[in-house]
C-alpha positions in Angstrom: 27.8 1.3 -23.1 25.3 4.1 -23.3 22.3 1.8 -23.8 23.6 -0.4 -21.0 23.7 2.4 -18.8 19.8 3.6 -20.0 18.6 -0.5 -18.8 20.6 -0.3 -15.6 18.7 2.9 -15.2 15.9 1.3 -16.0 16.1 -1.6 -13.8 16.7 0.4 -10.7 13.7 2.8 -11.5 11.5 -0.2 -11.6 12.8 -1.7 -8.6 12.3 1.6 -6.4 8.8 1.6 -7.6 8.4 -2.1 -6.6 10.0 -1.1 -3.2 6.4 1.0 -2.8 7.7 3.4 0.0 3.9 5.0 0.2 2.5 1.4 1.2 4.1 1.6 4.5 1.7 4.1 5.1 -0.9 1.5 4.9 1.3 -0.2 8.0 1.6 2.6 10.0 -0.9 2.2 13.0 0.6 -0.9 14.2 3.3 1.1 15.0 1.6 4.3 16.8 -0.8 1.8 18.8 2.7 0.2 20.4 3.7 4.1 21.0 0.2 4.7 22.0 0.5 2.0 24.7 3.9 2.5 25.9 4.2 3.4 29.1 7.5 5.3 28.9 9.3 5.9 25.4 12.9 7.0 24.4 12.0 9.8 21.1 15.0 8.7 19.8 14.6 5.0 19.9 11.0 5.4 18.4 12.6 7.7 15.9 15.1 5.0 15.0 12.4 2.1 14.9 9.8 3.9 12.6 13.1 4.8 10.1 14.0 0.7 10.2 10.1 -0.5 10.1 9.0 1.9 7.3 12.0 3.0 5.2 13.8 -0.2 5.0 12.0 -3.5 6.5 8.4 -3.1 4.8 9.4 -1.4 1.8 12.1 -4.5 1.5 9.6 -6.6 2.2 7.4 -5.3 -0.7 10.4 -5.4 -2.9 11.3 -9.3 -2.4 7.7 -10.3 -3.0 7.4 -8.6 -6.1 10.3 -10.1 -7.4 9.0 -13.6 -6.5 5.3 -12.7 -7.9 6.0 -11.2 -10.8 2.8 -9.9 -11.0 1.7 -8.3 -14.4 -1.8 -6.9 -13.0 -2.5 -4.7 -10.1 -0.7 -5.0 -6.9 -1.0 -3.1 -3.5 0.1 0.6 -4.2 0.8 0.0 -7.9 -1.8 -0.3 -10.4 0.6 -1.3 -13.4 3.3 -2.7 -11.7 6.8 -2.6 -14.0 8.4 -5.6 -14.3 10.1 -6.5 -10.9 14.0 -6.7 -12.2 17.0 -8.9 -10.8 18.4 -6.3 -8.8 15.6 -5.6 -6.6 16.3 -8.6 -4.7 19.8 -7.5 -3.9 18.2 -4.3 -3.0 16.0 -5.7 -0.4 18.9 -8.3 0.6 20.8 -4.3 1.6 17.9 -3.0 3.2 17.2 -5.9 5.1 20.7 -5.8 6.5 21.2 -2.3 6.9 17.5 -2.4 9.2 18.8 -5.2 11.5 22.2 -4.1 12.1 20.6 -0.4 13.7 18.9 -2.8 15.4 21.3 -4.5 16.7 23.5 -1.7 17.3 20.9 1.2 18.5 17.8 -1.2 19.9 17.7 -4.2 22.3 17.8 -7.5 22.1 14.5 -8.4 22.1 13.8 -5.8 19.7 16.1 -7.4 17.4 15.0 -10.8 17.8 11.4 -10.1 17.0 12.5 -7.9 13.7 15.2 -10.8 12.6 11.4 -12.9 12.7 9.7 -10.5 10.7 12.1 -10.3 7.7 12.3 -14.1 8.1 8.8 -14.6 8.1 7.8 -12.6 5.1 10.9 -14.4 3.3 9.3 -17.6 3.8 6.0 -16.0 2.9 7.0 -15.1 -0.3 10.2 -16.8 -1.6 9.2 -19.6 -4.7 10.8 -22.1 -2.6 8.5 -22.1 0.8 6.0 -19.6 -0.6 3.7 -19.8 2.6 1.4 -17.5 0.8 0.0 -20.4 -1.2 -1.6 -21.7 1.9 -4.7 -20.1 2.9 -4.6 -20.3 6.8 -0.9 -20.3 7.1 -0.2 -17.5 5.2 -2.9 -15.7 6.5 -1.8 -16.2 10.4 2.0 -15.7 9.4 0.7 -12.0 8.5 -1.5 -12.1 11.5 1.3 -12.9 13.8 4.3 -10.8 12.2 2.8 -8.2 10.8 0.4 -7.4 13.8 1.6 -8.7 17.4 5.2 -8.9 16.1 5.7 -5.7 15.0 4.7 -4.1 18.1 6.4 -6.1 19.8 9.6 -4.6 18.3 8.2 -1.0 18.9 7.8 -1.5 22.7 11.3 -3.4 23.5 12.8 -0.8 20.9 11.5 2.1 22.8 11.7 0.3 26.6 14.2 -2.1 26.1 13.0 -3.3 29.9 9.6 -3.8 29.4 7.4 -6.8 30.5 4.4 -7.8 29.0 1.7 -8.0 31.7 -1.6 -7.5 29.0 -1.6 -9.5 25.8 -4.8 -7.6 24.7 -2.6 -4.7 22.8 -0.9 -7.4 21.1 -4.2 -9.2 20.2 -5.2 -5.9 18.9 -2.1 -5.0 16.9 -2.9 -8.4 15.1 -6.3 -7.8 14.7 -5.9 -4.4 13.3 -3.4 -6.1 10.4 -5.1 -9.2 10.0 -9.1 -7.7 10.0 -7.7 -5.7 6.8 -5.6 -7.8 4.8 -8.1 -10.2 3.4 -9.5 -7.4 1.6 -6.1 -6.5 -0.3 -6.1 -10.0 -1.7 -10.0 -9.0 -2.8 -8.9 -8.0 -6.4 -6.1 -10.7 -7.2 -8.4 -14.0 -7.3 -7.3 -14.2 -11.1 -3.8 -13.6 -10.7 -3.1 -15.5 -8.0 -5.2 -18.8 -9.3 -2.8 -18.4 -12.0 0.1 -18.4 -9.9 -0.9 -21.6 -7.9 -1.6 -19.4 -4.5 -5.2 -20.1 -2.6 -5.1 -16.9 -0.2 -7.5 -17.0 2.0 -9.6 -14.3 0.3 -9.9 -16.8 -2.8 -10.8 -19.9 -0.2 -13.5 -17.8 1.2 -14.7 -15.8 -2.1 -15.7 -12.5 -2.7 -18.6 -12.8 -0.1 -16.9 -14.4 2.3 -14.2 -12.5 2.6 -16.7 -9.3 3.3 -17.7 -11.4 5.7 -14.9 -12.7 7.2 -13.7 -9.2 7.7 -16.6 -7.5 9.1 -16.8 -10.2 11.8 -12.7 -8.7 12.5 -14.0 -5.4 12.6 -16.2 -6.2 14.9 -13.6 -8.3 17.0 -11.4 -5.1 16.4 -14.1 -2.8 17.8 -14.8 -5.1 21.0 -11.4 -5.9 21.7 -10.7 -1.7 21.6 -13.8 -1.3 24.3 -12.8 -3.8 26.7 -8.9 -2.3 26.9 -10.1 1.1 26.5 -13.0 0.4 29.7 -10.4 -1.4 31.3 -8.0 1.4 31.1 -10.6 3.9 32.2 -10.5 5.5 28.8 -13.6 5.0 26.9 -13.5 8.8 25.7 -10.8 7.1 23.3 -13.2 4.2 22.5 -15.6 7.5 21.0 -12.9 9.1 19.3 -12.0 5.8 17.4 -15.4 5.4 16.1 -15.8 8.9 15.0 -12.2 8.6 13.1 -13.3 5.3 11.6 -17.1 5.9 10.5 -16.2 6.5 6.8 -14.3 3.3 6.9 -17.4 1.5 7.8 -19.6 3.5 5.8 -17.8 3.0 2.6 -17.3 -0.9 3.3 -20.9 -1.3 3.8 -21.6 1.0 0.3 -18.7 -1.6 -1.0 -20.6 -4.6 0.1 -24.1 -3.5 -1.5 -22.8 -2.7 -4.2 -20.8 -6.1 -5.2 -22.7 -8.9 -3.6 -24.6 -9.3 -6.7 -21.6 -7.5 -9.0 -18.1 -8.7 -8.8 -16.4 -6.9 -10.9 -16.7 -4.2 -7.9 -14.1 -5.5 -5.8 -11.5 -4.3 -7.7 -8.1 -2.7 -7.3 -9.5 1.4 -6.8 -12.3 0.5 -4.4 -9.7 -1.8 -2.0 -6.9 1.0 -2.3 -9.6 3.7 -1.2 -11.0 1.2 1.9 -7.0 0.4 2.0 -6.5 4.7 2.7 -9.7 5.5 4.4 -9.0 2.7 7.0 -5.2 3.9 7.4 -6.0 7.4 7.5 -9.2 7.0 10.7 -6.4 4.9 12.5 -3.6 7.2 11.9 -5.3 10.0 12.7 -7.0 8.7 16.1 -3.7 7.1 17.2 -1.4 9.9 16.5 -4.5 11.8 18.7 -3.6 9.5 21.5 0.0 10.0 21.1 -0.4 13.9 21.1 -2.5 13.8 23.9 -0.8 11.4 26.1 2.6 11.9 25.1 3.4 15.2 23.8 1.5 17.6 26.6 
């Protein structure tokens, strides 16, 4: 009994690790632009939709694809990833019910509807069945779509439940910020997932390419932020994003000298610290914005 106890132990260790609570972190300015942008916002509400988004639906979602992937290399936030065990699904399955019920209960309907999407959509992403990451351009556009306009979607109807969507550009940009980025986190897995059978699009496009591919979003990112932010009669804020992000794009362009010729570069530490750097300039400027505008 006592050794059966030690494995169940065991088993749940490994699946909180596989639930990768610190990789929300990485996910985080998606949902401070939508508070950014907000016109009016309910504390309490936005309280409620952070807890759901990054303590239940994204570390759930982290959870289920591990246990589909079983991945014995590196993955995002783990460098030697345990072995992903039964229970973590069950876990996720828990979490995932737990988030959309405060939904239902606490948030609006809308709100609801778009989060019910998200869980179903990284499901389908991941689950050996569908497994939507094995295509290149769908997977890549289902995370483009959910994970970027999607999710702040839910932000805005959670914390204005009567809110109606008069510029599509924020939403553009949500996606962009997601979407620009997660070509990169596939950088480092070209092995693993040719082994698996799963063409992302980072291994369609190769190492170059996908360098390339997202410094052309960055730059899509940067223009679509100058246009709102000149529209909005704000472009102090369009100067206090590019301070905040200069060591992104300084270290990507070190990153990008120094593997063109030398693969073996884009590897799990160098995408983790573009991976922080990245989340940290867009954290800090958008929580700037939300001080700022918000808060005085």
């Amino acid at each position: 009994m006592d050794w059966e106890f030690l494995y169940m132990k065991q088993d749940f260790q490994n699946a909180i690790a596989h639930l990768r609570f610190g990789f929300s972190f990485f996910l985080m300015p998606v949902y401070l632009w939508a508070i950014a942008q907000s016109p009016a916002i309910d504390w309490a509400r936005a309280g409620l939709a952070f807890f759901i988004l990054h303590l239940l639906i994204y570390p759930s979602s982290n959870g289920f694809n591990s246990y589909h992937d079983q991945d014995t290399g590196s993955i995002g936030g783990l460098k030697n990833p345990p072995k992903a065990p039964a229970v973590l699904v069950y876990i996720t399955l828990v979490m995932d019910l737990v988030g959309v019920s405060l939904s239902v209960v606490f948030l609006s309907w809308q709100a609801t509807a778009l989060l019910l999407a998200y869980v179903l959509a990284s499901r389908a992403y991941s689950h050996r069945g569908i497994r939507l990451k094995k295509h290149p351009i769908l997977g890549y556009l289902v995370v483009f779509i959910f994970q970027g306009a999607g999710v702040y979607g839910f932000v805005v109807y959670a914390v204005q439940p009567n809110f109606v969507f008069q510029d599509f550009l924020p939403l553009l940009i949500a996606s962009l910020m997601m979407g620009g980025s997660y070509p990169i986190t596939q950088i480092y897995q070209h092995a693993q997932d040719k082994a698996d059978g799963v063409q992302t699009l980072s291994l369609l496009l190769g190492v170059r390419g996908t360098f390339v591919f997202v410094g052309v979003m960055l730059v899509l990112l940067n223009g679509a932020l100058l246009y709102l932010f000149a529209q909005q009669a704000k472009l102090a804020y369009f100067g206090a994003f590019l301070v905040c992000t200069a060591p992104i794009g300084l270290f990507f362009g070190r990153w990008v000298g120094k593997t063109w010729h030398h693969f073996e570069n884009a590897d799990f530490e160098n995408t983790m610290r573009m991976n922080l750097l990245g989340s940290v300039g867009m954290n800090v400027f958008l929580w700037g914005i939300i001080i700022w505008e918000k808060l005085f």
